[in-house]
Structures are given as structure tokens and as C-alpha cells.
N, C-alpha and C positions, 0 to 999 in steps of 0.2 A: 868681111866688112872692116877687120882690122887697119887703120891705116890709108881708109877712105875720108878724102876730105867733106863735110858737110855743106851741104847747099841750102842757100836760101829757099825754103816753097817746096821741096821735096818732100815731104808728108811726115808721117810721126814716126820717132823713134826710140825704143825700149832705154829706159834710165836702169843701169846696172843695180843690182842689188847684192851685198858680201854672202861670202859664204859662211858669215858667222856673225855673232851680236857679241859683243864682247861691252859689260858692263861692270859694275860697281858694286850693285843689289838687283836682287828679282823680288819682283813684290806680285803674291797670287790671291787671285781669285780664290772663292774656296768651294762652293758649289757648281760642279760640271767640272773644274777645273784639278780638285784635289779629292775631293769627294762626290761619290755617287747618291745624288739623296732625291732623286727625283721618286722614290716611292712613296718616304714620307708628304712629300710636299703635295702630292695630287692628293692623298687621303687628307690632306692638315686641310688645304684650301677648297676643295670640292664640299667636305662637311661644312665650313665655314660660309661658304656661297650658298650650300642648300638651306641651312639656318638663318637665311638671311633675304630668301625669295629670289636669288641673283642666278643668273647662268653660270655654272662653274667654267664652262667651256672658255667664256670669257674670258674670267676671274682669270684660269690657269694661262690663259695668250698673253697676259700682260703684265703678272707677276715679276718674271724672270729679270733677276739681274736689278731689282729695286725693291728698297723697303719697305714692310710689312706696312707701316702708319702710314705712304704715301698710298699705295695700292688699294688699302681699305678708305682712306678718304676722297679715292678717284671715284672709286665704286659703291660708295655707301657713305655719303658726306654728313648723312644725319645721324650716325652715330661717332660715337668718340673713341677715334681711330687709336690715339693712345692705347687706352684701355682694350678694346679690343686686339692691336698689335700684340701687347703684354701676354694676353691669354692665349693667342694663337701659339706665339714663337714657345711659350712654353710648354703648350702641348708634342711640340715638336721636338721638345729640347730631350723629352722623357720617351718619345718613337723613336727606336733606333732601328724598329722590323724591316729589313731590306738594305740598310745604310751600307757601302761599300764603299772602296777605295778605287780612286781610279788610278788605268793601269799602268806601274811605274811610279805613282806620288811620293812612296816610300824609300826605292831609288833614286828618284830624283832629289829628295832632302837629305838622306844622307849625304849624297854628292857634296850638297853646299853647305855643308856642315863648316862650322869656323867661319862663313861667308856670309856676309850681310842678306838677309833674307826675312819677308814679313807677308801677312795673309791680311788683305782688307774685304772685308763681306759686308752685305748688303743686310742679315744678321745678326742679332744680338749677339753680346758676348755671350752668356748663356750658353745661345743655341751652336754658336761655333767654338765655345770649346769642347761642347755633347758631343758635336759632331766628329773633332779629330780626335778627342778620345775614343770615343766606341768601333771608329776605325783605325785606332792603333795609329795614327800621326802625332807628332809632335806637336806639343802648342809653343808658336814661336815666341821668341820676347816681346815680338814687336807684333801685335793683332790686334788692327784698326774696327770694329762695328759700330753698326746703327747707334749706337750708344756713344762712341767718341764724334759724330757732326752735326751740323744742323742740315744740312742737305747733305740725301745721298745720291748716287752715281744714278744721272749723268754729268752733276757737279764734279771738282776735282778734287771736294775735302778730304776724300779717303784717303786716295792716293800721296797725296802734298804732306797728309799727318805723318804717312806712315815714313816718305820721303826725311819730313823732319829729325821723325823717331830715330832714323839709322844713321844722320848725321851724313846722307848720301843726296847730292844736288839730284835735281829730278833729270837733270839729261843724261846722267849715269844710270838711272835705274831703267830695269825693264820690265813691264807688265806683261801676267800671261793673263787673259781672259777667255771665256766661253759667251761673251753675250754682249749685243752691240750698247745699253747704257755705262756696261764698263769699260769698253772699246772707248767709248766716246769721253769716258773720265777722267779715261789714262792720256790719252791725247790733250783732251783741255791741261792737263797737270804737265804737260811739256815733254810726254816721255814715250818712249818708244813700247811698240805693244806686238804681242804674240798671240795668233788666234788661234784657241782648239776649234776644229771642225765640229760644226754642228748647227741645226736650222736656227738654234740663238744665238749666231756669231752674224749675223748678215751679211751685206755687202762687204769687200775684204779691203776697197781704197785705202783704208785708213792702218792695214796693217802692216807690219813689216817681217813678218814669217805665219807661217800657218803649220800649226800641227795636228795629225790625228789625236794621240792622247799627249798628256802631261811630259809620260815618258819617252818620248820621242826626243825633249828638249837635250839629253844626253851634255847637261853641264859638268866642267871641268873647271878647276881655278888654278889660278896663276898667279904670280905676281901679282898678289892683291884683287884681282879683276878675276871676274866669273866669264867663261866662252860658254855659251850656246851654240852646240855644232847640229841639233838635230831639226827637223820640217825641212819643209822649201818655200824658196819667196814664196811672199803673194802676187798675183797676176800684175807681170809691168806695166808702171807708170806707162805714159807714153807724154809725149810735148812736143809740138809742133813746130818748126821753124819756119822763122818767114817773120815779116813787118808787122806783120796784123797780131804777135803773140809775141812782142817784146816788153811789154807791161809786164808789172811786177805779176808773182805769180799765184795762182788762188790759193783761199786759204785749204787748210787740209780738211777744216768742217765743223760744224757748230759746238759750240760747249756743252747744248745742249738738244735733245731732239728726242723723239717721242718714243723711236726704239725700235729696233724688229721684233713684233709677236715672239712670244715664246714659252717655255712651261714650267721651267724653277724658281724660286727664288735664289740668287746667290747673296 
């Protein structure tokens, strides 16, 4: 196809994607994405649903990847979701039984060691520094939680804080997530996003690399700038040529939106 003229009306054709991300800062997720805590979380919120007359099954579909106070005030509005958040996440903060690292995390932050780098979660401070201590990660300088916004993700406060924090424009940095409200925060916040595979990543339009785990990302720095050489795209764009599709072109997708089902909190 190289060096073939394009035609008007000739049907869709694949938008290139680089064989690499080359940015600024990576700014991570922390549950699914750097840590493995889905054991805690099915015991933390399955007890808290049974205590509360609710379907855990639920509970646990819609958790992932949003905060404790929204989550309890979706599903239990008559009580006081504050209060309740507080006592959950620090039940949680004190389970470390199952907590692991996912594969690579440890690798992967040494890599960007000296390199702008920050973890935004869905979590209290508390509960994500419990969590990269007890699996031996580093707590970064820069760790945005439930505690530093008033909206969390699928807002962009997290992301935009933590953007601030490192003194890095948001079209420089890159988000790795596991879960589509954080998919969806990192794109409202202007910035390019990396998906780990898994049924809380959803639909992949909105990404621009897919990885099995963390360490796949296989970052290297340079010249100031961090390369992402590991995943492969995600499934090509496509755009159609022809009269009827020269209007500006759509947007990438809402700021906000309700989210794929799924079973963690991050």
C-alpha cells in the first residue's frame, strides 16, 4: 500500500500507530496496575454489602476504579458515605492477606528511577501507602488520592493534580490504567493512556497501547524523556474518506460515563 494514492469513497483505512510512547512522566494507576489487591477488596466490600442487606455481586461490579464515598453513596445513599468510606478503606489499609505485586511493577520503577513519575488512586492515602509498602514498592513523591479531589475518576482531578505536582504539561505525560473510569480521566485530563488487559479495561478506542502486565511497559530514559517500548497498539482507528466524512472529526469520548462493570477498587 505504500505509495498508493488515496481515493475519494474507497472505504476505511488503518491510522498508524508509533512503535513507541515517548513522554515526559508516567503517572500509574495503583490497583490492578501496580498492585495486586483484588483479595482484599472482595473480602473488604462483600462483608460491607452483607452488613448492609445489598448484593455484594453488585457492590463488587461497580467498585473498580472509583471511590469508596461515591460507591457507598450509589448503593446505600441513606447512610453517611464519608463515614462509612473511612471505616471501610481502613479496614483495608490493616489486610495485607494476599496483597502482591504485579508482574514487573518493581522493574518497571526502578527503570524510571530519576524520571518524573507519580501513582494517582481511587484510595486513600492510608490505604495506598499500606499498599506499596507491604508489597515492597516505593511511595512516590508525587501520590494523588481520594483525599487530594473533590471528584474522583471519571473526572480528570487526579490526573491534572498529579500533572501539576511534577511540573509536567499533561500532553507530556502518560497514564497506564487497568480500568475504564480511569481510561476515561486520563483522556478527559488531555493525556495519552496505556491499557493493562483485563475485563476492567473495557472497550480499547480510547487507548493508545495495550499491555498484559505493568511490565511489559519495558521503559528506558533519555534525554530527559521516558520511551515506552513494550504492548502493542490498540485495534486501528479507522476513517473513512469521501464528502460525507470531512467534518471536523469526533470527539475521543465523554469526561464522563458510567464505566465497565468490574471488581476492584483502584
Amino acid at each position: 500500500m505504500t505509495g498508493a494514492p488515496s481515493r475519494v469513497g474507497t472505504g476505511p483505512r488503518a491510522l498508524p500507530d508509533a512503535a513507541e510512547l515517548t513522554c515526559r512522566a508516567v503517572l500509574f494507576d495503583l490497583d490492578g496496575v501496580l498492585v495486586r489487591s483484588e483479595a482484599v477488596v472482595e473480602r473488604s466490600w462483600t462483608a460491607w454489602a452483607r452488613g448492609r442487606g445489598l448484593d455484594p455481586a453488585g457492590v463488587l461490579a461497580a467498585c473498580h476504579g472509583r471511590r469508596s464515598v461515591e460507591v457507598i453513596a450509589a448503593f446505600a445513599p441513606d447512610l453517611d458515605a464519608e463515614a462509612e468510606a473511612a471505616r471501610l478503606e481502613a479496614g483495608q489499609a490493616e489486610d495485607i492477606d494476599g496483597l502482591a505485586r504485579c508482574a514487573g511493577a518493581d522493574t518497571v520503577l526502578a527503570a524510571l528511577s530519576g524520571a518524573p513519575w507519580a501513582v494517582v488512586t481511587s484510595g486513600s492515602r492510608a490505604l495506598a501507602v499500606s499498599r506499596l509498602r507491604g508489597t515492597g514498592l516505593p511511595v512516590p513523591d508525587v501520590l494523588i488520592t481520594a483525599d487530594d479531589v473533590e471528584r474522583g475518576k471519571p473526572a480528570p482531578d487526579g490526573y491534572l493534580a498529579a500533572s501539576a505536582a511534577l511540573g509536567v504539561p499533561p500532553a507530556d505525560c502518560v497514564v497506564v490504567e487497568d480500568a475504564r473510569p480511569g481510561v476515561l480521566a486520563a483522556r478527559a485530563a488531555g493525556m495519552r493512556v496505556v491499557g493493562v488487559s483485563g475485563t476492567a479495561l473495557g472497550p480499547q478506542e480510547l487507548l493508545d497501547r495495550v499491555v498484559g502486565t505493568v511490565g511489559d511497559l519495558a521503559p528506558r530514559t533519555e534525554a530527559g524523556h521516558v520511551v515506552l517500548l513494550g504492548g502493542a497498539p490498540r485495534p486501528a482507528r479507522t476513517v473513512r474518506t469521501g464528502p460525507s466524512h470531512t467534518g471536523p472529526a469526533a470527539p475521543a469520548g465523554p469526561a464522563h460515563d458510567p464505566g465497565t462493570p468490574s471488581k476492584e477498587a483502584s
